[in-house]
Structures are given as C-alpha cells and as structure tokens.
CHARMM internal coordinates of N, CA and C (Angstrom, degrees):
IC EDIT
DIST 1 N 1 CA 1.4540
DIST 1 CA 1 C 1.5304
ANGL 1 N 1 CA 1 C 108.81
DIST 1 C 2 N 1.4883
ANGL 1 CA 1 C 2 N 121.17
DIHE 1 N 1 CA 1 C 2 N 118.82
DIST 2 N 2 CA 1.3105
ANGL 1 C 2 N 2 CA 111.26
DIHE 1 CA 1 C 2 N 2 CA -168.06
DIST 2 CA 2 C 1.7605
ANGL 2 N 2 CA 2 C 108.34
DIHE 1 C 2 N 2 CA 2 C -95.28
DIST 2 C 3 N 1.2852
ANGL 2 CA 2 C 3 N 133.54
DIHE 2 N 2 CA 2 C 3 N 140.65
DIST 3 N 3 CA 1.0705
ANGL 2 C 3 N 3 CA 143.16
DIHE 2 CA 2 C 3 N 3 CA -147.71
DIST 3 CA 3 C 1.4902
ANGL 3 N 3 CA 3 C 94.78
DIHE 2 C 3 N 3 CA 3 C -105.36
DIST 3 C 4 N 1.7046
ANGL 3 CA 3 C 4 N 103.65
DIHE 3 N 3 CA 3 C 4 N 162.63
DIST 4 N 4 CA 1.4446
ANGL 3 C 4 N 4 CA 110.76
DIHE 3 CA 3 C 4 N 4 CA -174.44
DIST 4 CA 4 C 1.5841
ANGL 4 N 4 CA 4 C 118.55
DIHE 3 C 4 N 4 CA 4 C -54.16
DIST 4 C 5 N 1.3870
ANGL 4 CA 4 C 5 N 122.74
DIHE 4 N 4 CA 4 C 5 N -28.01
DIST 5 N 5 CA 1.6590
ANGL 4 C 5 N 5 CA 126.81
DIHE 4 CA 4 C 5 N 5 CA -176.67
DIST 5 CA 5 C 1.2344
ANGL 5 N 5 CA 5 C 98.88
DIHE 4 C 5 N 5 CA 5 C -86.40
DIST 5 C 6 N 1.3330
ANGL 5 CA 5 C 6 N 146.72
DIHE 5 N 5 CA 5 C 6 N -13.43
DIST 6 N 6 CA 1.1596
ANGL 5 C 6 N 6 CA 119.21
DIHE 5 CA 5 C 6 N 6 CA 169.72
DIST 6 CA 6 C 1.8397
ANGL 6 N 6 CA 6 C 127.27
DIHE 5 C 6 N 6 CA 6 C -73.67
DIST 6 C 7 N 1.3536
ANGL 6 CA 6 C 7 N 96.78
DIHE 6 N 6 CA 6 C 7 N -41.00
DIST 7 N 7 CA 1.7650
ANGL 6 C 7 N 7 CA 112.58
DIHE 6 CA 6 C 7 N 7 CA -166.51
DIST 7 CA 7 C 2.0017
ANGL 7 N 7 CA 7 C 87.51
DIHE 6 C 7 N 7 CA 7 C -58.24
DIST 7 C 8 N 1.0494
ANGL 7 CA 7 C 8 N 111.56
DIHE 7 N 7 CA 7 C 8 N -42.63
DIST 8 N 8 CA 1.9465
ANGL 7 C 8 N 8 CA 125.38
DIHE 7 CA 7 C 8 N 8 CA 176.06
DIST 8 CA 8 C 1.3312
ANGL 8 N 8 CA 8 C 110.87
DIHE 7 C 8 N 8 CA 8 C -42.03
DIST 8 C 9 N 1.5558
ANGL 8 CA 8 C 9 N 109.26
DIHE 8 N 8 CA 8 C 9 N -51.40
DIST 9 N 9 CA 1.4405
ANGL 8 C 9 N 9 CA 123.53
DIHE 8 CA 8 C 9 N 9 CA -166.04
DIST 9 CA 9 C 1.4613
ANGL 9 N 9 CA 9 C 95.16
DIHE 8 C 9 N 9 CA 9 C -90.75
DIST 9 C 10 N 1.2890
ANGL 9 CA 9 C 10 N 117.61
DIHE 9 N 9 CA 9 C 10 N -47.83
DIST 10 N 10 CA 1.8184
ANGL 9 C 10 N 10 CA 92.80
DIHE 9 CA 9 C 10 N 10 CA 158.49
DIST 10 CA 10 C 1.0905
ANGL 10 N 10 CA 10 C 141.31
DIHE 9 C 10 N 10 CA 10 C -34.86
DIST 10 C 11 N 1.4675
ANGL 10 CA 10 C 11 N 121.98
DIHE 10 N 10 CA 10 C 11 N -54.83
DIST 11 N 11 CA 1.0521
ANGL 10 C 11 N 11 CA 142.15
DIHE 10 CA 10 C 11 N 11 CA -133.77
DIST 11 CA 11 C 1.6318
ANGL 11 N 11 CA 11 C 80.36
DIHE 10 C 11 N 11 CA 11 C -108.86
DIST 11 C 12 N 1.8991
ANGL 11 CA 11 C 12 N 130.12
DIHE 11 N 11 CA 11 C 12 N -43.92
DIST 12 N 12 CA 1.3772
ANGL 11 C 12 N 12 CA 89.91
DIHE 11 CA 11 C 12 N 12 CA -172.07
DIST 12 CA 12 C 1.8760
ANGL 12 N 12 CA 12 C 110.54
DIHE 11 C 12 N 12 CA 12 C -81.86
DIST 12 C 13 N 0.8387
ANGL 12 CA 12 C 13 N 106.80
DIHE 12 N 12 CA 12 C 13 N -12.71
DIST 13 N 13 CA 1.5533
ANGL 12 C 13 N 13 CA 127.08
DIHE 12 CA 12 C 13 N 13 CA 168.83
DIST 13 CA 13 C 1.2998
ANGL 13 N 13 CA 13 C 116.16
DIHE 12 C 13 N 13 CA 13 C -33.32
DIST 13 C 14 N 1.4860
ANGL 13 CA 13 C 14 N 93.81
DIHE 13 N 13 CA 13 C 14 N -60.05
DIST 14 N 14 CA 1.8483
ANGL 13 C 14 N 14 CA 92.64
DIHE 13 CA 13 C 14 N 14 CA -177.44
DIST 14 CA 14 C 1.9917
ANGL 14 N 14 CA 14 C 104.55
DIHE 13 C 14 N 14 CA 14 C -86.54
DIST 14 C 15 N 1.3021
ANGL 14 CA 14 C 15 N 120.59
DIHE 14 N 14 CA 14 C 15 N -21.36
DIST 15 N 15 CA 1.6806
ANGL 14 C 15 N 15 CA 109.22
DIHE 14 CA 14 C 15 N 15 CA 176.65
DIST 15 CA 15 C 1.2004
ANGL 15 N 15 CA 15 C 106.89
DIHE 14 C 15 N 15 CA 15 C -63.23
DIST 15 C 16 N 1.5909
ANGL 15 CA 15 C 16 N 122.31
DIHE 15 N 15 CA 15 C 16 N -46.51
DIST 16 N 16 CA 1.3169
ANGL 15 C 16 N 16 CA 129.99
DIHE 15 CA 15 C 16 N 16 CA -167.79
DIST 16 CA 16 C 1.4865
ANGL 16 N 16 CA 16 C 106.94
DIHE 15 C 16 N 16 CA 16 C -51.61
DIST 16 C 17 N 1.6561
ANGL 16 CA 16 C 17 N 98.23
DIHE 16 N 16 CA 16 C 17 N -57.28
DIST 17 N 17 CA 2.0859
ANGL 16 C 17 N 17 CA 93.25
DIHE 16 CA 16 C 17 N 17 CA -167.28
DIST 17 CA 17 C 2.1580
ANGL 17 N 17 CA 17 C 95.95
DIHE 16 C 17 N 17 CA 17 C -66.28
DIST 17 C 18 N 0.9517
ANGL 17 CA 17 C 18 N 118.92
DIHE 17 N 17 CA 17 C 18 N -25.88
DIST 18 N 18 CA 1.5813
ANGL 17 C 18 N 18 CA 108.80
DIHE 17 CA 17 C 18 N 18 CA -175.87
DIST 18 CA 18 C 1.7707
ANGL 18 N 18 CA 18 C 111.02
DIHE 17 C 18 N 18 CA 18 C -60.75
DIST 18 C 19 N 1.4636
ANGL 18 CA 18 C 19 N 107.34
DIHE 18 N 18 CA 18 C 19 N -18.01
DIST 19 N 19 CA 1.4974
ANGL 18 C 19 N 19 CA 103.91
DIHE 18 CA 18 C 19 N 19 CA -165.95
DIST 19 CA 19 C 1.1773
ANGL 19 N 19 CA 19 C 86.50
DIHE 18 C 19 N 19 CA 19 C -102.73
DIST 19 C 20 N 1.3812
ANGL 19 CA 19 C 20 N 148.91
DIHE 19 N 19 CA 19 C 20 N 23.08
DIST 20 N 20 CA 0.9399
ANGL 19 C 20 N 20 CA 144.07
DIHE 19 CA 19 C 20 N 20 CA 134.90
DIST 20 CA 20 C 1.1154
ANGL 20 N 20 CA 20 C 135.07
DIHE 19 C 20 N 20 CA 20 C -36.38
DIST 20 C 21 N 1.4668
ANGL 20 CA 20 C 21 N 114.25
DIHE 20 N 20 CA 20 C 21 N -54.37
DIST 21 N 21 CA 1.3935
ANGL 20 C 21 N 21 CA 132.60
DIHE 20 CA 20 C 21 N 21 CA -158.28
DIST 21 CA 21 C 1.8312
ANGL 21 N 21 CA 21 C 81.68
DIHE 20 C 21 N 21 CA 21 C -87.00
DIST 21 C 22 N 1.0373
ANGL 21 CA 21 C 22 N 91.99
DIHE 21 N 21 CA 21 C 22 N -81.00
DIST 22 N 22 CA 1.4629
ANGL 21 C 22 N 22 CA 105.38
DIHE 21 CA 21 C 22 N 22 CA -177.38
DIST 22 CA 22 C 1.4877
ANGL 22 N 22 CA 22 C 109.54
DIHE 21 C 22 N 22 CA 22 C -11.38
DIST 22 C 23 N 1.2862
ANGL 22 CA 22 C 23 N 120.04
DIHE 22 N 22 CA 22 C 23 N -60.87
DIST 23 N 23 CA 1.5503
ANGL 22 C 23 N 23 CA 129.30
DIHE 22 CA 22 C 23 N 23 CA -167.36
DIST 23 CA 23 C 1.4573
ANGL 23 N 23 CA 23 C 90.40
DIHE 22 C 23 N 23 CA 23 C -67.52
DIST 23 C 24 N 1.0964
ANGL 23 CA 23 C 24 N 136.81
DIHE 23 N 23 CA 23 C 24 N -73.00
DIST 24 N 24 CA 0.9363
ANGL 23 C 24 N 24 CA 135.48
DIHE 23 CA 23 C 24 N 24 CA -169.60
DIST 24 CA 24 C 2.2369
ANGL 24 N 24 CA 24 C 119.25
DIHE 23 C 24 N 24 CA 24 C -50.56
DIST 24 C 25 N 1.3159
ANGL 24 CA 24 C 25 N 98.90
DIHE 24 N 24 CA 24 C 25 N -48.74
DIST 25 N 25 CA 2.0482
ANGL 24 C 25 N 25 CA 99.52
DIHE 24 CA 24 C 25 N 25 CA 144.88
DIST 25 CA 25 C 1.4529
ANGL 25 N 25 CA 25 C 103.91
DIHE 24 C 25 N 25 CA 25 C -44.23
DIST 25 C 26 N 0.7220
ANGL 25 CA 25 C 26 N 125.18
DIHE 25 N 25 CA 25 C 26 N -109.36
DIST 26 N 26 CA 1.5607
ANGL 25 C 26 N 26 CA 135.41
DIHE 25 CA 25 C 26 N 26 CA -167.57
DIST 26 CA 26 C 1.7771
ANGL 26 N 26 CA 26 C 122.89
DIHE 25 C 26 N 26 CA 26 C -14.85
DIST 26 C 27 N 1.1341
ANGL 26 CA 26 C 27 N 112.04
DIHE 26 N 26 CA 26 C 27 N -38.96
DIST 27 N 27 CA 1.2598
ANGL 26 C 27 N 27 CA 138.30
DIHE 26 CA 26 C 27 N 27 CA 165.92
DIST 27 CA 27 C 1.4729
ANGL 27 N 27 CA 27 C 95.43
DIHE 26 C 27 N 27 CA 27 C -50.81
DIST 27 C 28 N 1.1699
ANGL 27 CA 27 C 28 N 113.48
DIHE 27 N 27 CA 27 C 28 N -93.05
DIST 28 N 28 CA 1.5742
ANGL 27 C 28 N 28 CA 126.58
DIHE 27 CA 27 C 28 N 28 CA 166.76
DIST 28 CA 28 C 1.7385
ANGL 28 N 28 CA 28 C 127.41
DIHE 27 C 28 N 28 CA 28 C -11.80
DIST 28 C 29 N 1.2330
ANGL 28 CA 28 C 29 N 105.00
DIHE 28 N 28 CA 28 C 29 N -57.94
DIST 29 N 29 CA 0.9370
ANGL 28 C 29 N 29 CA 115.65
DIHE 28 CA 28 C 29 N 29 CA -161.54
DIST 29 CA 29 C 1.8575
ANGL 29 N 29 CA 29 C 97.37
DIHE 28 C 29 N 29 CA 29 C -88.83
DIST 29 C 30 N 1.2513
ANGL 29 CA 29 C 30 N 124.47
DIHE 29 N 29 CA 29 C 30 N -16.75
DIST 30 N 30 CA 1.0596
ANGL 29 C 30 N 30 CA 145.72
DIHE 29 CA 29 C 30 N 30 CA 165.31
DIST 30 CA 30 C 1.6368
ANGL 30 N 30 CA 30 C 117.90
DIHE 29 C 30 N 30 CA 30 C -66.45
DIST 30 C 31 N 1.2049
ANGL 30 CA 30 C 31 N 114.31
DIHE 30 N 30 CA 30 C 31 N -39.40
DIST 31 N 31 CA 1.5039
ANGL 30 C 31 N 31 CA 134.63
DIHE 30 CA 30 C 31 N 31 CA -148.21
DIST 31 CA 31 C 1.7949
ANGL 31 N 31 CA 31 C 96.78
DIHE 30 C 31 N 31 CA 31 C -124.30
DIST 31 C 32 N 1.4315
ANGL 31 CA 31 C 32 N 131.64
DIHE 31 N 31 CA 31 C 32 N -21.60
DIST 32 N 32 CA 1.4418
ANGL 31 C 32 N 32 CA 133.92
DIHE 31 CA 31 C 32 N 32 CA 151.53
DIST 32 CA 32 C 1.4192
ANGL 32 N 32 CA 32 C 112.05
DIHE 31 C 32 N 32 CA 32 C -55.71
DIST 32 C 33 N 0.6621
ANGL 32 CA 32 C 33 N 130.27
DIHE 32 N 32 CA 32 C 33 N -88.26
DIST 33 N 33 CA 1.5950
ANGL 32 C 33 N 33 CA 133.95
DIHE 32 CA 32 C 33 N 33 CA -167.21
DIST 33 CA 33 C 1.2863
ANGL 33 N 33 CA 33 C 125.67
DIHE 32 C 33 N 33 CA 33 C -48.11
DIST 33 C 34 N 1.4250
ANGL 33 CA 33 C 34 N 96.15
DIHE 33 N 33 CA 33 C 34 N -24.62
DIST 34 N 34 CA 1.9940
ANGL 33 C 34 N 34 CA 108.45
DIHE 33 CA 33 C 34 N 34 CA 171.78
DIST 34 CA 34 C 1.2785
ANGL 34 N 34 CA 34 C 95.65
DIHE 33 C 34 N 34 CA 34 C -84.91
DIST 34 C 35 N 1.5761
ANGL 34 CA 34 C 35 N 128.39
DIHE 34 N 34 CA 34 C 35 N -26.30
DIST 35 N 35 CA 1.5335
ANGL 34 C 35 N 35 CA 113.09
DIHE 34 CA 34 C 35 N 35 CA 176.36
DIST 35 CA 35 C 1.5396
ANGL 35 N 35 CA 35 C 115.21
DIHE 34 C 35 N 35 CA 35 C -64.61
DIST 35 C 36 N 1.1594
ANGL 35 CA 35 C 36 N 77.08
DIHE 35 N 35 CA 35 C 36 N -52.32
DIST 36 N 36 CA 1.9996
ANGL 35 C 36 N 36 CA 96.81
DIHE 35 CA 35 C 36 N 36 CA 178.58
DIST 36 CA 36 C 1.6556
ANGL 36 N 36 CA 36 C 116.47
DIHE 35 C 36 N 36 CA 36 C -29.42
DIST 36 C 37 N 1.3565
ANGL 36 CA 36 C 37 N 89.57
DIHE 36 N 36 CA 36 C 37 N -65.95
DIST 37 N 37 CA 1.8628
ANGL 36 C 37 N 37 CA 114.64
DIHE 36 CA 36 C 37 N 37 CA -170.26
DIST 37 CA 37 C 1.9666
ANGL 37 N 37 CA 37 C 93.57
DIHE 36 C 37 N 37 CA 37 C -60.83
DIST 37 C 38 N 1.0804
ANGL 37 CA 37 C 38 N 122.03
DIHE 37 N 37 CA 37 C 38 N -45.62
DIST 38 N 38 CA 1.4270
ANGL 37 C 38 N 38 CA 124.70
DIHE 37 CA 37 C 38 N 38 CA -167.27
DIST 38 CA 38 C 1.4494
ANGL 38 N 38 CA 38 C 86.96
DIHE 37 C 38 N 38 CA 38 C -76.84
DIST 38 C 39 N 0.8121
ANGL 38 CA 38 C 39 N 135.88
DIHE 38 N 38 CA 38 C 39 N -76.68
DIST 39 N 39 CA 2.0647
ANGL 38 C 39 N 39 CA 130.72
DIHE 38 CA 38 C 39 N 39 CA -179.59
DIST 39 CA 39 C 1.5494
ANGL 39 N 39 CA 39 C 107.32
DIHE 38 C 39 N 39 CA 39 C -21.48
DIST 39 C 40 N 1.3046
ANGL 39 CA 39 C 40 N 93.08
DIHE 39 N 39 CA 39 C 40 N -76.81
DIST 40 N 40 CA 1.6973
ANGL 39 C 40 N 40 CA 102.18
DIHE 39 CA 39 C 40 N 40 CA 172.19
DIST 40 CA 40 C 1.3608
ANGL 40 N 40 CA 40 C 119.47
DIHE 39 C 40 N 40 CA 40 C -27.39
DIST 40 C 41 N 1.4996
ANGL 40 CA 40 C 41 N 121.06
DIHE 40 N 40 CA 40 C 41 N -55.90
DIST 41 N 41 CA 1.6399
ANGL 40 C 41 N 41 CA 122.92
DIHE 40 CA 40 C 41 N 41 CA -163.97
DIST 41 CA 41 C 1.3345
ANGL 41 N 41 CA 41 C 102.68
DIHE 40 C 41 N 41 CA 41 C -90.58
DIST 41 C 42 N 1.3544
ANGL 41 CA 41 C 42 N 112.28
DIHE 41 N 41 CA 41 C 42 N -24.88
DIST 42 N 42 CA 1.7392
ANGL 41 C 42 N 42 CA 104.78
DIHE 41 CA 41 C 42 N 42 CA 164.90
DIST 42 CA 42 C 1.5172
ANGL 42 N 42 CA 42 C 119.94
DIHE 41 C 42 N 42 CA 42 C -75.81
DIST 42 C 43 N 1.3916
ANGL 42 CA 42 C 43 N 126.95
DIHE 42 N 42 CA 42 C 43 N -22.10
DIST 43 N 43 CA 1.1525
ANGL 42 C 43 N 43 CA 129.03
DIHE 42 CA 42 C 43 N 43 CA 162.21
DIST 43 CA 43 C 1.7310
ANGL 43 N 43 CA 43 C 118.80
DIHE 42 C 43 N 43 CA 43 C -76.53
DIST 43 C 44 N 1.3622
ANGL 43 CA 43 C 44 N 120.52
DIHE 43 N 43 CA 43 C 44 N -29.71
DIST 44 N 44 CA 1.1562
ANGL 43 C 44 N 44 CA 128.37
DIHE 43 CA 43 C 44 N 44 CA 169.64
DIST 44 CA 44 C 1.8756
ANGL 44 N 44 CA 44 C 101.43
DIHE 43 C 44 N 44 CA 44 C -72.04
DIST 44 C 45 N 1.2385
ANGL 44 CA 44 C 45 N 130.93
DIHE 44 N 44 CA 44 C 45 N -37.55
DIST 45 N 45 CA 1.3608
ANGL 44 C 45 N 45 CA 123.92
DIHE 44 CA 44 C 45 N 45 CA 169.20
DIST 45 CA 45 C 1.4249
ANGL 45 N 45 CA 45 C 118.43
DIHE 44 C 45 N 45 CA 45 C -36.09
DIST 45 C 46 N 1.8052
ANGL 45 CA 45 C 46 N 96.15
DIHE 45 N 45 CA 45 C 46 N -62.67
DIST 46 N 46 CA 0.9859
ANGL 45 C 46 N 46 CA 100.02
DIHE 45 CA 45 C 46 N 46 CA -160.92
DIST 46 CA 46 C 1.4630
ANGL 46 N 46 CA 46 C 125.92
DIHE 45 C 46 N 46 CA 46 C -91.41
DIST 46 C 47 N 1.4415
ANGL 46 CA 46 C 47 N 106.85
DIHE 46 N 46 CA 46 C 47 N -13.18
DIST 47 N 47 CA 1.8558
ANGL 46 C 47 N 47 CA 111.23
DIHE 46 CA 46 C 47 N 47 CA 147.11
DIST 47 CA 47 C 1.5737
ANGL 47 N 47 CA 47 C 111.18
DIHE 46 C 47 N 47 CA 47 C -48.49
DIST 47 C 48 N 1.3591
ANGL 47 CA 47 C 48 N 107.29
DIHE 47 N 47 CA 47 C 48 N -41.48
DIST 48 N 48 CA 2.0815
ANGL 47 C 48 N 48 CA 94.88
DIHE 47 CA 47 C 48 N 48 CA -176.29
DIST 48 CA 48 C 1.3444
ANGL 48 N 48 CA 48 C 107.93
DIHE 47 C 48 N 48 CA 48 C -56.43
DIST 48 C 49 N 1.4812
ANGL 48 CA 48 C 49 N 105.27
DIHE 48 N 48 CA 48 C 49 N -65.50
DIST 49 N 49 CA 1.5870
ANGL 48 C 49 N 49 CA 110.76
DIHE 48 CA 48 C 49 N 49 CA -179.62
DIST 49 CA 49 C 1.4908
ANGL 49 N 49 CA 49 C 124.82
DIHE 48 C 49 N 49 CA 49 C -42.06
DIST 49 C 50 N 1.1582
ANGL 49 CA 49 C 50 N 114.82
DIHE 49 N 49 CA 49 C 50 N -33.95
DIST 50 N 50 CA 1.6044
ANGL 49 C 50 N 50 CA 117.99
DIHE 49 CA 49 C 50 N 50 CA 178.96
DIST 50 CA 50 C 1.3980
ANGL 50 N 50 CA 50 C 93.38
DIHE 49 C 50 N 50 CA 50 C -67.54
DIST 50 C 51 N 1.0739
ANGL 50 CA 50 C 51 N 124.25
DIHE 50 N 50 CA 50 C 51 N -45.49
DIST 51 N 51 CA 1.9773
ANGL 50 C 51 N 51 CA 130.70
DIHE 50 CA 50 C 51 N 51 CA -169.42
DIST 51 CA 51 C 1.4167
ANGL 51 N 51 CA 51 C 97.00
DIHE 50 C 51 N 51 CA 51 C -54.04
DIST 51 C 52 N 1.3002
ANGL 51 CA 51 C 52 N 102.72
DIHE 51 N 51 CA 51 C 52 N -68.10
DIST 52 N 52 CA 1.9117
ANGL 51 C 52 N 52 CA 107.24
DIHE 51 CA 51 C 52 N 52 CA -175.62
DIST 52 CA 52 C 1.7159
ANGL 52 N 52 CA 52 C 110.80
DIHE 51 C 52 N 52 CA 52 C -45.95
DIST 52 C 53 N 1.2030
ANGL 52 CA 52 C 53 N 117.02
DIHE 52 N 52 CA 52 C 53 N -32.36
DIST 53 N 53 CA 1.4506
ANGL 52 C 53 N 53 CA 120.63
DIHE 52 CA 52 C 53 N 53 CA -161.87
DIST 53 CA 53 C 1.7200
ANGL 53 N 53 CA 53 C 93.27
DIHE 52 C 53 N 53 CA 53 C -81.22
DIST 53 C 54 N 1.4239
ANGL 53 CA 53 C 54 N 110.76
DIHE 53 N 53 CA 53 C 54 N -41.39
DIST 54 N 54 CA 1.4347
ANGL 53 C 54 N 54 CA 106.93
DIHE 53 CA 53 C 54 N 54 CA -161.78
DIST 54 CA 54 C 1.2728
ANGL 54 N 54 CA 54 C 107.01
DIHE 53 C 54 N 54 CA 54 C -83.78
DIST 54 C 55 N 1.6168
ANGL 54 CA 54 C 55 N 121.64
DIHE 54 N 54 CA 54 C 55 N -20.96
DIST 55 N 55 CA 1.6966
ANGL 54 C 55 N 55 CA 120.87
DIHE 54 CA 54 C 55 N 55 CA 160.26
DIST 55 CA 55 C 1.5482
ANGL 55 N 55 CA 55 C 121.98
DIHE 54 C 55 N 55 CA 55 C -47.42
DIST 55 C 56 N 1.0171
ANGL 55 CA 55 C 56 N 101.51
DIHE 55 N 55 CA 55 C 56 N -48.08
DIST 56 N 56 CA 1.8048
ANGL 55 C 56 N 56 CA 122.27
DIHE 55 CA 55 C 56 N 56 CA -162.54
DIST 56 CA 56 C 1.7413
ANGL 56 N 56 CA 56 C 92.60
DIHE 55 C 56 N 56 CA 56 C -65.11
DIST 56 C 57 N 1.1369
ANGL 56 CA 56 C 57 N 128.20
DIHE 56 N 56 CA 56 C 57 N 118.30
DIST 57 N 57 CA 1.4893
ANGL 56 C 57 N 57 CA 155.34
DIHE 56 CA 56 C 57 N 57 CA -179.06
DIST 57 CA 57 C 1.4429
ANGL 57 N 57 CA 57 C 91.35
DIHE 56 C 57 N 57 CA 57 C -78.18
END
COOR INIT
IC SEED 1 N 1 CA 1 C
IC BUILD
C-alpha cells in the first residue's frame, strides 16, 4: 500500500529530471545569440582595422 510521501516523491522526482532538459534548452538558447553578437562585432572590428591598414600609404 503506497503511502501519502511516496505518490509526492514521485511526482517531484519526475518534474525535477524534466527541468532538466529544459534548463539546460534555455541556457542555450540564452547563451547563442550572445555568442553570435560577440562573433559578429569581433569580425566587424576586424574588417575596420584591415580598412584603416589598407588606407595608410
């Protein structure tokens, strides 16, 4: 006969491992786009600088 703390300990058992994934999506999807934007402005840097270098006679 399973007692009232168990169906609980099920139940938080299985939400917990699901926010797993989730936390771990979210992270991601959080943590892409700041990569992105930082790639971008370091590649946009370093297109200027090549410009400045190739002006200079």
């Amino acid at each position: 006969m399973p007692t009232a703390k168990q169906p609980a300990d099920t139940g938080y058992e299985t939400s917990s491992t699901s926010t797993v994934p989730l936390t771990a999506d979210g992270s991601y999807l959080c943590s892409a786009p700041a990569y992105h934007y930082c790639e971008r402005r370091s590649s946009q840097r370093q297109a200027a600088e090549e410009q400045k270098t190739s002006r200079v006679p």
